[in-house]
N, C-alpha and C positions, 0 to 999 in steps of 0.2 A: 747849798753844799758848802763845806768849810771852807774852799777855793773859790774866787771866782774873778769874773771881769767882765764888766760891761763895753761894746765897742759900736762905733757908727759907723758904719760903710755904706757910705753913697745914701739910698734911702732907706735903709735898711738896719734894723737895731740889733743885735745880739747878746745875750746874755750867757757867758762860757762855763761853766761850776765842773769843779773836779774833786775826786777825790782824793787827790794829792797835788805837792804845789808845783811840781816840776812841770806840766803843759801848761797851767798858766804863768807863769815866769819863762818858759819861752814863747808863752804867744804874746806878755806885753814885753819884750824886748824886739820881734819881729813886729810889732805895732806902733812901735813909739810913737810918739805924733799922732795918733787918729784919734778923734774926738772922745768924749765919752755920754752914752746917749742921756736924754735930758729927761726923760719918761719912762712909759712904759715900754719894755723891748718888744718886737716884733716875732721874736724866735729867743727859746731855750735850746743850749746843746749840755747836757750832762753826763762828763766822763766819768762811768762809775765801775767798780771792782765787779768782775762778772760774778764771783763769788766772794761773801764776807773774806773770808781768809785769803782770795789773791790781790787784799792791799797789801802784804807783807809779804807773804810767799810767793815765789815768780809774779809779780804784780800783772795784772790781765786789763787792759782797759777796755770796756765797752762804753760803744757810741749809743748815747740815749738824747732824748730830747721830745722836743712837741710832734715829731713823725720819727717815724724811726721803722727800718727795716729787720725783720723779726731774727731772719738768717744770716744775720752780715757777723762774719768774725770779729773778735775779740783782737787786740794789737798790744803787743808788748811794749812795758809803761817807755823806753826808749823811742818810742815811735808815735809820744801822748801827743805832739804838737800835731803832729798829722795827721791824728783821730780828731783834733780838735777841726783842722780844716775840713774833714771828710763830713763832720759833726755840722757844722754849718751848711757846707755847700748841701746836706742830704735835705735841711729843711729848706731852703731855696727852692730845691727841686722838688719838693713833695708840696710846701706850704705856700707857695710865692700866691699870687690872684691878680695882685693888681698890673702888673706888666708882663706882658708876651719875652720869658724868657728863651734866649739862646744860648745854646752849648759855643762861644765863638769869646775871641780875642779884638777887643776896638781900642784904637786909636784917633786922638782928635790932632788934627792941626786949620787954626783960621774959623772955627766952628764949623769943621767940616769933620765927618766921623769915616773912617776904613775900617772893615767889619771883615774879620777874617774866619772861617772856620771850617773844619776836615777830622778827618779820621784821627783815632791816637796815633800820635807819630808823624804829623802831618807840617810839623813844624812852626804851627802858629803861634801857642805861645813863646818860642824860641824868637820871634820874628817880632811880636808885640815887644817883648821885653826889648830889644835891639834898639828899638824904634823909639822906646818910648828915653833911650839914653842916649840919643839923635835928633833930638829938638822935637819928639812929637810929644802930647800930655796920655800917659795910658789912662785909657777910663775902665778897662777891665779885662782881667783874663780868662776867667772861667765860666761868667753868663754877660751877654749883653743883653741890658733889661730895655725893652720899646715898649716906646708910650701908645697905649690905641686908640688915645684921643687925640694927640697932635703930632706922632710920627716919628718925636725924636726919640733919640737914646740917651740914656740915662748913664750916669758913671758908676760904678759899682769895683774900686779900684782894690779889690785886697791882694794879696802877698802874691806874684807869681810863681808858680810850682814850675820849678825848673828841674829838668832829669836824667840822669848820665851823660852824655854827651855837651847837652846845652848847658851843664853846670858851670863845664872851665870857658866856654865859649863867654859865657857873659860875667863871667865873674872878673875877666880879663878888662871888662871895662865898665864895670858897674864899682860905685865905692862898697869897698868889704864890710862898713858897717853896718847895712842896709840887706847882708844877708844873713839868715839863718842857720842852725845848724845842717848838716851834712848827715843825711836819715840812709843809713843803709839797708838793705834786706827788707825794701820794702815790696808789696804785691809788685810794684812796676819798677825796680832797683832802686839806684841811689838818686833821690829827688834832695835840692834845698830851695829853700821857697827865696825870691827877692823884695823887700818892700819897694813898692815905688816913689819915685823921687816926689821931693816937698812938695813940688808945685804941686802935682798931679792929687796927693791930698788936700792940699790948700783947696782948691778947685774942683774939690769932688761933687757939690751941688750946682754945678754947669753943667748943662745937657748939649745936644750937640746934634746938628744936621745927620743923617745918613748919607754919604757921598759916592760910598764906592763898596760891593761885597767881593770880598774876595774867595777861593777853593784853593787852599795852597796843596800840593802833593810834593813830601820830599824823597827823593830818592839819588845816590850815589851815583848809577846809572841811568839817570836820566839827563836829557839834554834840557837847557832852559825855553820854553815854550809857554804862550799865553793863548786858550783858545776862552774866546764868548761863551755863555752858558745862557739860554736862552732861559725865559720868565717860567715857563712848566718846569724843565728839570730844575730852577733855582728854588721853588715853591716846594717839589718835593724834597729838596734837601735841607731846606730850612723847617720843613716839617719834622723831620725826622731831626733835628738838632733840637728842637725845643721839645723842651721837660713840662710843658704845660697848654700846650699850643690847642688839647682835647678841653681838657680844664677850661678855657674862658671862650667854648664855641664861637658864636658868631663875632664876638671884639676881637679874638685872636685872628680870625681869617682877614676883618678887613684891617685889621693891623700889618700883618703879615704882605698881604696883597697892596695895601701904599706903600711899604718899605722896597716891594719889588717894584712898582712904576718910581721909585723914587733914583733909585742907585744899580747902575748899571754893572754888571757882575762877569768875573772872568773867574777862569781856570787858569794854573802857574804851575808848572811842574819844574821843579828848579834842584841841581846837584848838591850845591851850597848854598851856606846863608846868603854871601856877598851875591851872588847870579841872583837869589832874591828879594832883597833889597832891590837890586837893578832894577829889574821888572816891579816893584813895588813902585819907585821912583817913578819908572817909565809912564806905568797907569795913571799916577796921582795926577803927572802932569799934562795929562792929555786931557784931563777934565776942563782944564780951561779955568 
């Protein structure tokens, strides 16, 4: 395509092509710093004009690539950065093989990994982000990829998608230059993405023990509470988080099933961020 950009994420190659230069000129601005791959990519995303003429009239961007979903709407070229994100994370989730991906938020600290993940809205990646501008290194927010042969995770650190609420929460302490633009009227409102800090690219080919899973539930009205989730309901929830878990049969289950003898897992229903953090805090520490 006349547009394009190559990028490295964690193990992972991408190659972006547009039909116009404005989503890639905000995706290598929201990139700076990450590698650029040395070979062949792993995944094409190709944002292209749903019809000839809407590159100029109301421009239409559709999300194409090596999978692509037949009925997924078209986005308006204002909202090209986040077709471009939608554009990757779709071939993760459709094209991934070699790692038991998760729908989940990890953070590392000591080579130790906290695995967090729940419903939209559940406040995890509000919670990675937080974390990972509090001394911890993010290795990812929107899949955490596990190895089926030796158990650990893998970092996969691209832009966190922050969204109405959590925008000024972490913008308040995150450096401004490391965020993106400010996407509104999107399907799920106003999202801007955060790049992660240096280190955490620096370090994105470090993999990392699994330590601890977390189920965060946010809610206004709830009080802060940690219950145990036992090995069955954690297996069926992590089944139901991963976009591939059918895909790599038997390596995903004993993948899945070391991750669960490995990392002891709670449930956190917390009001606010700080009440979670607390209990984040509290867990980590208890591990010894």
């Amino acid at each position: 395509m006349r547009h394009s950009l190559g990028l490295q994420v964690g193990p992972t190659a991408f190659r972006v092509g547009s039909d116009w230069p404005e989503p890639i000129a905000a995706l290598r601005r929201l990139y700076a710093g990450y590698p650029t791959p040395e070979g062949a990519c792993d995944f094409t995303v190709r944002l292209e004009a749903e019809k000839p003429w809407r590159r100029w009239l109301r421009p239409s961007v559709a999300i194409r690539g090596d999978f692509v979903l037949p009925d997924a709407a078209p986005l308006p070229l204002p909202l090209g950065l986040l077709a471009a994100e939608m554009g990757m994370n779709l071939q993760m989730a459709l094209g991934h093989k070699h790692y038991l991906l998760l729908h989940a938020s990890t953070v590392e600290k000591d080579g130790r990994a906290l695995l967090m993940t729940g419903h939209s809205g559940s406040g995890k990646s509000t919670l990675a982000a937080i974390l990972g501008e509090r001394g911890w290194r993010l290795m990812g927010d929107e899949f955490a990829l596990l190895d089926p042969d030796d158990g650990s995770l893998h970092a996969f650190p691209r832009a966190i998608s922050l969204k109405n609420g959590a925008i000024s929460l972490v913008a308040g302490i995150a450096d401004e230059t490391r965020l993106g633009p400010l996407l509104q009227g999107t399907p799920k409102g106003a999202i801007r993405h955060l790049r992660p800090q240096a280190d955490a690219i620096a370090r994105m080919g470090e993999s990392a023990r699994p330590a601890l899973i977390l189920f965060p539930r946010f809610g206004a009205d709830l009080d802060a509470a940690v219950r145990p989730v036992g090995a069955a309901e954690v297996f069926v929830r992590l089944t139901q988080a991963s976009t591939n878990y059918v895909a790599l049969g038997e390596r995903g289950f004993t993948a899945l099933t070391g991750l669960i003898d490995a990392a002891p897992a709670h449930a956190i229903d917390y009001p606010d961020t700080e009440a979670a953090l607390a209990l984040v805090d509290r867990l980590w520490g208890e591990l010894g």
